[in-house]
DRENDO-930921 format. One line per 8 residues: for each residue x, y, z of N, C-alpha, C. Coordinates in steps of 0.05 Angstrom, whole numbers. Atoms other than C-alpha are relative to their C-alpha. Layout:
# residues N
X/Y/Z/X/Y/Z/X/Y/Z ~ ...
This chain:
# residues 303
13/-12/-23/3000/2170/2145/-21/-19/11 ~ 16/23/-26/2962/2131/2205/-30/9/-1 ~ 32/-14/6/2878/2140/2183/-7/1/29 ~ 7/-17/-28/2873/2158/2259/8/28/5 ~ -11/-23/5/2906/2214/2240/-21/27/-9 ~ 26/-17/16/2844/2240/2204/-20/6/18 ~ 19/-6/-14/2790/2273/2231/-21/4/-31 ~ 20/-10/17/2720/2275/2188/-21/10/6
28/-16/-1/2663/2316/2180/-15/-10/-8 ~ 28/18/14/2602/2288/2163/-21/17/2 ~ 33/-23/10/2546/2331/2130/-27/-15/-10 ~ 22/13/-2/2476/2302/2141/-15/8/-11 ~ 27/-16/9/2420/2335/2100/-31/-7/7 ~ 22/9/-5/2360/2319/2135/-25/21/-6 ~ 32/-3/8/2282/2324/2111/-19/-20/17 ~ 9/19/-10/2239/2291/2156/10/-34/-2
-12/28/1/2276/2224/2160/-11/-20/31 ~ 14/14/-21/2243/2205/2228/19/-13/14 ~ -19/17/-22/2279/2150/2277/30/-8/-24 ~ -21/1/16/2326/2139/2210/20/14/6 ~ -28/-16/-3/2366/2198/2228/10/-5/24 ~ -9/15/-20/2378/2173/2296/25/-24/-5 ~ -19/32/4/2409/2105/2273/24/9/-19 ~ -15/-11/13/2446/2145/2219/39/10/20
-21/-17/-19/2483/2188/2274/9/-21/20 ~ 0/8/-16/2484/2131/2321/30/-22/-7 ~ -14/17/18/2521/2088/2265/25/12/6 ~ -22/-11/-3/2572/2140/2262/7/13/21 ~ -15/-8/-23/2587/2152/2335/8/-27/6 ~ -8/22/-12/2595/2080/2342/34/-12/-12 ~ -30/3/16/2655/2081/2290/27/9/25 ~ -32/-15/-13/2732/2085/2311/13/25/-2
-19/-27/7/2752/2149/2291/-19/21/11 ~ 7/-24/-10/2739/2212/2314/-17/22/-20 ~ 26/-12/24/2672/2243/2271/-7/26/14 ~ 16/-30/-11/2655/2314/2272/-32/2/-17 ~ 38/1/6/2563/2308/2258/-11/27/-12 ~ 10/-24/2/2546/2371/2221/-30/-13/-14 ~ 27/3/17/2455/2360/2214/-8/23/-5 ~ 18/-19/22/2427/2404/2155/-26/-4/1
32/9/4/2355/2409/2171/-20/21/-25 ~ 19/-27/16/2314/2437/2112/-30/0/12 ~ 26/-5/-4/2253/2461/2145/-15/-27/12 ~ 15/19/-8/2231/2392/2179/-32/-3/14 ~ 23/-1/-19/2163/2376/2207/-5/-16/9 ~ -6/15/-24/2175/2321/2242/9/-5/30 ~ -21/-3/-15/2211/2305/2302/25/-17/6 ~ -16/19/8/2267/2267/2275/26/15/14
-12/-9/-20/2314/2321/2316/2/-2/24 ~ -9/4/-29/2295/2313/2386/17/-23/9 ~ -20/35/-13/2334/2237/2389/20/14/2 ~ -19/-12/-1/2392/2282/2379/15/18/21 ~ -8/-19/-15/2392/2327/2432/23/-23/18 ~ -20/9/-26/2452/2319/2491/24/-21/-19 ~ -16/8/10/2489/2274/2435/34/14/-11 ~ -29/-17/5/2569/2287/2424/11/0/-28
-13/3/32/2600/2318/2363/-25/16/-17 ~ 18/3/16/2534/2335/2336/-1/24/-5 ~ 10/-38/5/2514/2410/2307/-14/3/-17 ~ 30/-8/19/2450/2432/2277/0/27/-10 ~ 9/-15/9/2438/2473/2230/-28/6/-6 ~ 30/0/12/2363/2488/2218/-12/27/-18 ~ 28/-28/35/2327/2525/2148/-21/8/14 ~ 27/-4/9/2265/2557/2159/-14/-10/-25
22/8/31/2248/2534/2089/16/-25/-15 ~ -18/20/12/2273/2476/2046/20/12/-18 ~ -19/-9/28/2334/2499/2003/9/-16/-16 ~ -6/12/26/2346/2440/1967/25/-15/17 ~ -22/13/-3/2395/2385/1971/34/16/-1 ~ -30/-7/7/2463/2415/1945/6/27/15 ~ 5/-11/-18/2448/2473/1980/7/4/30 ~ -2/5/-32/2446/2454/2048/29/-26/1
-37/13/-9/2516/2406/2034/14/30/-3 ~ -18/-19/5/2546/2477/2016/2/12/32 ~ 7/-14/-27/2520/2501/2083/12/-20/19 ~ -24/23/-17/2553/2440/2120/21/-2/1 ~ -38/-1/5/2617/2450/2082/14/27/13 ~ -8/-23/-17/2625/2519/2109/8/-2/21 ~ -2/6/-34/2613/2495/2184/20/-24/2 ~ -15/17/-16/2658/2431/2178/27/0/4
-32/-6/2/2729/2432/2199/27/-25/1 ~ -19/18/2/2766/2369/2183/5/4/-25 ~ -1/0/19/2796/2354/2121/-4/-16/-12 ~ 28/18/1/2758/2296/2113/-30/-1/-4 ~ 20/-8/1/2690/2313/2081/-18/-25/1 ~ 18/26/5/2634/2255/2092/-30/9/-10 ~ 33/-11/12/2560/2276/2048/-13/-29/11 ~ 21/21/-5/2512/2225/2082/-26/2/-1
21/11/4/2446/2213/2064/-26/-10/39 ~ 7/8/-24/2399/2209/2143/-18/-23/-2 ~ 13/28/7/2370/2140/2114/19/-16/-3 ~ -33/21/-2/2443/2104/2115/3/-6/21 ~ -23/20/-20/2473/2067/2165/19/-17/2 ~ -25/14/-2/2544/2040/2174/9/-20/6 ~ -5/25/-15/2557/1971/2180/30/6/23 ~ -14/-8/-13/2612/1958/2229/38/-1/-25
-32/0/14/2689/1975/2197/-8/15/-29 ~ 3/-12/17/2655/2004/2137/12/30/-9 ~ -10/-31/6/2675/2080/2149/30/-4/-3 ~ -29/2/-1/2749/2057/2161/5/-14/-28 ~ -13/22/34/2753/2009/2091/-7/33/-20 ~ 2/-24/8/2724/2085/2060/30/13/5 ~ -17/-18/-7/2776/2128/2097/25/-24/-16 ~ -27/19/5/2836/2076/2087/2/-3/-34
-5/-3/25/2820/2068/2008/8/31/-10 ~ 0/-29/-6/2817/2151/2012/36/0/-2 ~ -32/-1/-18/2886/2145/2038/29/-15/-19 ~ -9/20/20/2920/2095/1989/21/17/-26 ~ -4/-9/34/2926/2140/1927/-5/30/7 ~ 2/-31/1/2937/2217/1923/-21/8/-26 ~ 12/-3/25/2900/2218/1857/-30/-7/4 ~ 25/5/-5/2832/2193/1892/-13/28/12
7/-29/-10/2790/2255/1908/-37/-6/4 ~ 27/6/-6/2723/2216/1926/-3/-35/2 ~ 29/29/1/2689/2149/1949/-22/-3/10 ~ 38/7/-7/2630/2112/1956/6/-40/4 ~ 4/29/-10/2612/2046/1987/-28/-18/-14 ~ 25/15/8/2561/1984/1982/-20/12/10 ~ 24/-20/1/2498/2018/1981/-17/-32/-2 ~ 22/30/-4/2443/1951/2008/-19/9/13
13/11/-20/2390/1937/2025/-18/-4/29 ~ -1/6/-30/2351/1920/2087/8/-34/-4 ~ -4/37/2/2357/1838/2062/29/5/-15 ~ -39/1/11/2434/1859/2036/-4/0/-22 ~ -15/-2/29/2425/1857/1967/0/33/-13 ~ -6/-28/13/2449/1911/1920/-14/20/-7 ~ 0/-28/3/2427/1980/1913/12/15/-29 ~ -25/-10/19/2433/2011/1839/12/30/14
-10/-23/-4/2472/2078/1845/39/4/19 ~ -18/-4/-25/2523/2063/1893/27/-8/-21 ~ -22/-10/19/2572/2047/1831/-17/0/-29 ~ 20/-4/18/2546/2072/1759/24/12/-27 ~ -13/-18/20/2572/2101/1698/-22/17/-13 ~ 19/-20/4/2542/2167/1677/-15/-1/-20 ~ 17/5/8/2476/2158/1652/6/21/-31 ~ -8/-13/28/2496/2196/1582/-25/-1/-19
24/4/12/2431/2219/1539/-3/-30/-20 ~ -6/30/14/2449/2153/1496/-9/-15/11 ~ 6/34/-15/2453/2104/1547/-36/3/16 ~ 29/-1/-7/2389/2138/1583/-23/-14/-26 ~ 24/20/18/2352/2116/1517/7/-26/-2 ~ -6/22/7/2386/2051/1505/-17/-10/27 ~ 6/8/-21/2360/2040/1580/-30/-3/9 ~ 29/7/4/2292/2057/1569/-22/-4/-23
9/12/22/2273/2033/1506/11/-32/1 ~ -7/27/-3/2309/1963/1534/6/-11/-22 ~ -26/16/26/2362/1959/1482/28/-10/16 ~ -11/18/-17/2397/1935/1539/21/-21/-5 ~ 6/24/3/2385/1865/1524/19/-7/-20 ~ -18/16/20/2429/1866/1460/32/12/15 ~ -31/-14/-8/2498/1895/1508/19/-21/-8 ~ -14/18/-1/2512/1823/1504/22/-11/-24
-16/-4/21/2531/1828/1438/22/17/-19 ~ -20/-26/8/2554/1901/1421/0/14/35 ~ 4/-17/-25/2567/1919/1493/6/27/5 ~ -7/-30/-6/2595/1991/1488/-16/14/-20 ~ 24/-16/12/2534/2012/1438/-20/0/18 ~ 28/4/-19/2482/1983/1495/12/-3/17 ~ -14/4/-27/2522/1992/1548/-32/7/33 ~ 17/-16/-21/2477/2000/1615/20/12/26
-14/-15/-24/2504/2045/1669/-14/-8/35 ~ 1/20/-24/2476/2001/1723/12/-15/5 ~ -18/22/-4/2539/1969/1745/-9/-20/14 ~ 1/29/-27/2501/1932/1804/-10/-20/-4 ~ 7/21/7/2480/1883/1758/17/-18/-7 ~ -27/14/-2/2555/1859/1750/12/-15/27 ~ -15/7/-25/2592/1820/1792/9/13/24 ~ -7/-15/-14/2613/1852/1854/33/-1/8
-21/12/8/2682/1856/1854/10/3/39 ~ -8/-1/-17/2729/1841/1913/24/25/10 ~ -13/-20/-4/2770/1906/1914/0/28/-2 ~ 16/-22/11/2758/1977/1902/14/7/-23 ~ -1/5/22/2752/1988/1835/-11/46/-16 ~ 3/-33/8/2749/2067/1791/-31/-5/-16 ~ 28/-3/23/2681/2085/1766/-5/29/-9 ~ -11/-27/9/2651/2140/1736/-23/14/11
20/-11/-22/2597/2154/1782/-3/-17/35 ~ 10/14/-10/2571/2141/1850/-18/14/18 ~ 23/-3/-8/2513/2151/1899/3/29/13 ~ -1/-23/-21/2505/2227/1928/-11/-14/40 ~ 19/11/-24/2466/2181/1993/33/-3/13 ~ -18/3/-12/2543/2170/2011/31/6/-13 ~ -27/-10/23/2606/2211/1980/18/8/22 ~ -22/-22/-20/2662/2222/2023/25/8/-23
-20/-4/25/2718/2263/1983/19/23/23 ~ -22/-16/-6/2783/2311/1999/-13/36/5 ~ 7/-36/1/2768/2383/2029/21/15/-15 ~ -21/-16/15/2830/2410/1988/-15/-21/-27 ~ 7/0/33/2802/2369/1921/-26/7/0 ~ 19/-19/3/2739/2399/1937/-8/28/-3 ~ -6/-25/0/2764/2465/1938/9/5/-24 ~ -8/-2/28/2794/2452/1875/-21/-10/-29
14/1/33/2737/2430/1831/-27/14/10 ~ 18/-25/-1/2681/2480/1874/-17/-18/7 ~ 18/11/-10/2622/2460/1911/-26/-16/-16 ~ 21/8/20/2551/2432/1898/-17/15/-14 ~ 14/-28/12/2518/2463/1841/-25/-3/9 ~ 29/-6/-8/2457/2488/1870/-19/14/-7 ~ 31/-6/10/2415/2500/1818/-11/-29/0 ~ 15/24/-6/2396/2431/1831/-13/-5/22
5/-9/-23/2353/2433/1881/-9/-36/14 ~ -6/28/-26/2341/2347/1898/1/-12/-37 ~ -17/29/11/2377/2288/1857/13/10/-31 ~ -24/-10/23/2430/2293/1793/25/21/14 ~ -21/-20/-2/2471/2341/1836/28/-11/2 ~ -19/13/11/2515/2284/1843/12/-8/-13 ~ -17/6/29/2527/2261/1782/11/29/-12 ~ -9/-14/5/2539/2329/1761/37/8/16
-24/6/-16/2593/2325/1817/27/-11/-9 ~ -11/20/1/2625/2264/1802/12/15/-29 ~ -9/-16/23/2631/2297/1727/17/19/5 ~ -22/-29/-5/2672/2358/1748/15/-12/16 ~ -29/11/-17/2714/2308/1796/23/-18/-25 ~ -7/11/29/2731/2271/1728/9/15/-19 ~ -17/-29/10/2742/2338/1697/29/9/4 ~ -10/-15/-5/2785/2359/1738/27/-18/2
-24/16/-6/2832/2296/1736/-3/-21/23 ~ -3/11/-28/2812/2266/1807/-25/-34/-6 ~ 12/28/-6/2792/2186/1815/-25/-8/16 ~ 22/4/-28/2723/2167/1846/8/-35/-6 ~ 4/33/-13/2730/2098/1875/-21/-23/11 ~ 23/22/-17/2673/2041/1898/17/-11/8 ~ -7/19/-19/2690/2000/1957/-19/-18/6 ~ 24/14/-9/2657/1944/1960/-4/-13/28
-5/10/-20/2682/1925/2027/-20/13/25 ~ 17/-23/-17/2644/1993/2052/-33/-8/4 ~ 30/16/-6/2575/1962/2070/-22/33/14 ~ 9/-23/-16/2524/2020/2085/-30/-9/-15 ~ 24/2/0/2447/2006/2100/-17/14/-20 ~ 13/-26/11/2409/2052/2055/-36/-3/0 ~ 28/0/7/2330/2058/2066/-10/22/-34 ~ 1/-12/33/2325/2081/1991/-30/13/1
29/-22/8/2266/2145/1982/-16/-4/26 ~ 20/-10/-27/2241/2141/2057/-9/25/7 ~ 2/-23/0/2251/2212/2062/-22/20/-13 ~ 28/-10/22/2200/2228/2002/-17/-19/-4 ~ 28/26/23/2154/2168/1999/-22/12/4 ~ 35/-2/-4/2100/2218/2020/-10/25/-18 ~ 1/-17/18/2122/2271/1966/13/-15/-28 ~ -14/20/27/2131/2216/1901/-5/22/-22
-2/-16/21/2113/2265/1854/15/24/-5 ~ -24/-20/11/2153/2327/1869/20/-10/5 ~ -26/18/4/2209/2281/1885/6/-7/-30 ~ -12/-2/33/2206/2257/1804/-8/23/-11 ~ -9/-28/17/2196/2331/1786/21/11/4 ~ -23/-10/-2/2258/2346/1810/23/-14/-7 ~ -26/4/19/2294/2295/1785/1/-5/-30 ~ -2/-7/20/2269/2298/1718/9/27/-11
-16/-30/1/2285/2372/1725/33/5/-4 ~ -31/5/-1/2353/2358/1747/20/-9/-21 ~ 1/11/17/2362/2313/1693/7/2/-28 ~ 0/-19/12/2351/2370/1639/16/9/-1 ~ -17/-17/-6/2393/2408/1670/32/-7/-4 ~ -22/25/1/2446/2350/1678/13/5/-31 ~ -12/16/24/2445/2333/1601/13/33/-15 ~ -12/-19/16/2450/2411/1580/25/14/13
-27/-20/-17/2501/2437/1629/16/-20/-21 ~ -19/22/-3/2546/2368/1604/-3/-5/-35 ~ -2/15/19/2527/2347/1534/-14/18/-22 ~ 14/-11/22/2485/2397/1495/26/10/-26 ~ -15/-9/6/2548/2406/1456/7/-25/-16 ~ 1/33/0/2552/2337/1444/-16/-8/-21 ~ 27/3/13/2483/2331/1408/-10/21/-15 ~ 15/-19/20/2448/2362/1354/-18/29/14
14/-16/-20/2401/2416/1381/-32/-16/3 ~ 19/1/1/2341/2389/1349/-1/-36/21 ~ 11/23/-15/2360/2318/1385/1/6/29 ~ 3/-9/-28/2367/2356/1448/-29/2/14 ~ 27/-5/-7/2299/2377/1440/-18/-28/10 ~ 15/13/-2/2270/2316/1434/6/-19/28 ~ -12/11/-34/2308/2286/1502/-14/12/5 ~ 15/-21/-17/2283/2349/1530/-33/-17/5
28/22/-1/2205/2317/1503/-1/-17/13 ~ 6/30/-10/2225/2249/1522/5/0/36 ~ -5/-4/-30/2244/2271/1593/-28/4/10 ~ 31/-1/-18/2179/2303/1612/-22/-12/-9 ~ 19/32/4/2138/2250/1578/7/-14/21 ~ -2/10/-20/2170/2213/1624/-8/2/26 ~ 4/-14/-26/2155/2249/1681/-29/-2/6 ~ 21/-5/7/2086/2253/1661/-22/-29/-4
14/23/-12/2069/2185/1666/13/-16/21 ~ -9/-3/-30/2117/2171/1727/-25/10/28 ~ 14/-19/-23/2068/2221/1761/-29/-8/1 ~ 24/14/0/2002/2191/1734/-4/-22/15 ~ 3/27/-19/2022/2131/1765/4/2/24 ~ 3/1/-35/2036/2156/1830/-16/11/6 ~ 27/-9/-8/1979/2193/1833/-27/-16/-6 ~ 19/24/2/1930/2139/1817/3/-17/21
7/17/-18/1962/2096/1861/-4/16/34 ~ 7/-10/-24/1959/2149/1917/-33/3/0 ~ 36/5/3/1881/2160/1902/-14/-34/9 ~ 7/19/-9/1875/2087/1905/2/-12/33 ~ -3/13/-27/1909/2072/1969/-18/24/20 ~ 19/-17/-14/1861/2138/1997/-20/-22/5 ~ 30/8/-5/1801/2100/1980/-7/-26/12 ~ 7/30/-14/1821/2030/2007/2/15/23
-1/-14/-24/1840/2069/2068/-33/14/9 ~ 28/-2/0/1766/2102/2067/-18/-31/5 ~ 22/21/3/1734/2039/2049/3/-14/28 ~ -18/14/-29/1773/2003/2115/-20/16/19 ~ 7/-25/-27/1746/2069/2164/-33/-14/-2 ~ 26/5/10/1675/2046/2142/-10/-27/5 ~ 7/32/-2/1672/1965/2144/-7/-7/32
């Protein structure tokens, strides 16, 4: 079948993203194919919507309140009507031919039921997330205790699930994760392994995803040919702290939906500990350095 044939939907989840969501939408009206724009606004207080107005294709949804990432894709999936689902991220942008090397690998293999592209950069280089293998409570410690370092020798005991430190390869290649910032997948194999779980309310809901697409039998694919901008955490750089409470939250939630079964109870527990330890000095440090950058900012108003 001729990928002009396809029509896609593209579900935007926007949070204050500012002139980003502009270039986002702008990206994908400039593509070849025919895009149906569904924007998810949770509760914005910006005005990262008005660039939008009079634009074609486009349709807004707007929250009164934030509902959360996975959430507001469920609410996009309802409203879109291709069978072509695109989850975008309103801090991405499309190089040129990128959406078509996506759709066209899509197209290839009946057994594919999701991809994801190069995830860069503003200076082009790599982006982790955009191919990964699922962070598994194991590899999460091997990763932050930087047992790493010995993969080179036992690599599948210290394996790291940061592929983007590998070569990049020239073809698209199966992984076992990839970035929620850009997932396009099948509205009939979406139907078949069930929406986003939305007790997650921001980050892991993907990987939880990608897990139940792997479940269920269906191939996720990286393209590396797919080139897509990503301003990585623009959206939250002015909420750093409940941003890592939610994805240490997520996280939790992640390892017990998926693995508590897996693991002892009592070593569950102590992930559980080592998670919000984590979190707990994640948050010290952004709150120190937000206090600091207050008082140079003060000190500045004053000189």
């Amino acid at each position: 079948m001729e990928i002009m044939n396809f029509d896609i939907s593209t579900v935007i989840v926007n949070y204050n993203a500012g002139d980003l969501l502009y270039a986002c939408v702008n990206s994908l009206l400039n593509c070849p194919l025919k895009i149906e724009i569904i924007i998810v606004d949770n509760a914005s207080s910006d005005q990262s919507l008005n660039a939008l107005v009079g634009l074609p294709n486009v349709h807004l949804i707007k929250n009164v309140t934030n509902l959360g990432f996975a959430a507001a894709c469920n609410q996009g999936t309802n409203k879109a009507t291709a069978p072509i689902l695109l989850f975008l991220n309103p801090d991405c942008s499309f190089k040129p031919g990128a959406l078509v090397s996506l759709l066209e690998t899509m197209c290839k293999d009946a057994e594919v039921g999701m991809v994801g592209g190069l995830l860069v950069n503003w200076d082009g280089t790599e982006q982790a997330g955009g191919r990964r293998a699922i962070p598994t409570p194991w590899r999460s410690f091997v990763r932050a205790f930087g047992l790493v370092r010995f993969s080179g020798r036992w690599p599948k005991l210290f394996y790291d699930f940061h592929l983007h430190k590998q070569k990049l390869p020239d073809h698209p290649i199966e992984v076992e994760a990839i970035s929620g910032a850009c997932m396009m997948v099948r509205r009939d194999v979406m139907q078949d392994v069930g929406g986003w779980d939305e007790g997650y309310f921001l980050h892991c809901e993907d990987l939880d995803w990608c897990m139940r697409f792997r479940q269920k039998g269906w191939k996720i694919l990286f393209v590396p040919t797919a080139k897509i901008t990503h301003a990585l955490g623009a959206c939250g750089k002015n909420k750093k702290v409940f941003v890592e409470w939610h994805k240490h939250k997520g996280m939790i939630r992640f390892y017990h939906k998926f693995f508590r079964h897996q693991y002892p109870g009592a070593l569950m527990a102590l992930i559980v500990v080592g998670v919000w330890l984590r979190f707990g000095m994640v948050a010290t440090h952004h709150s120190t350095q937000h206090f600091r950058n207050a008082l140079r900012s003060k000190r500045r108003r004053y000189e």
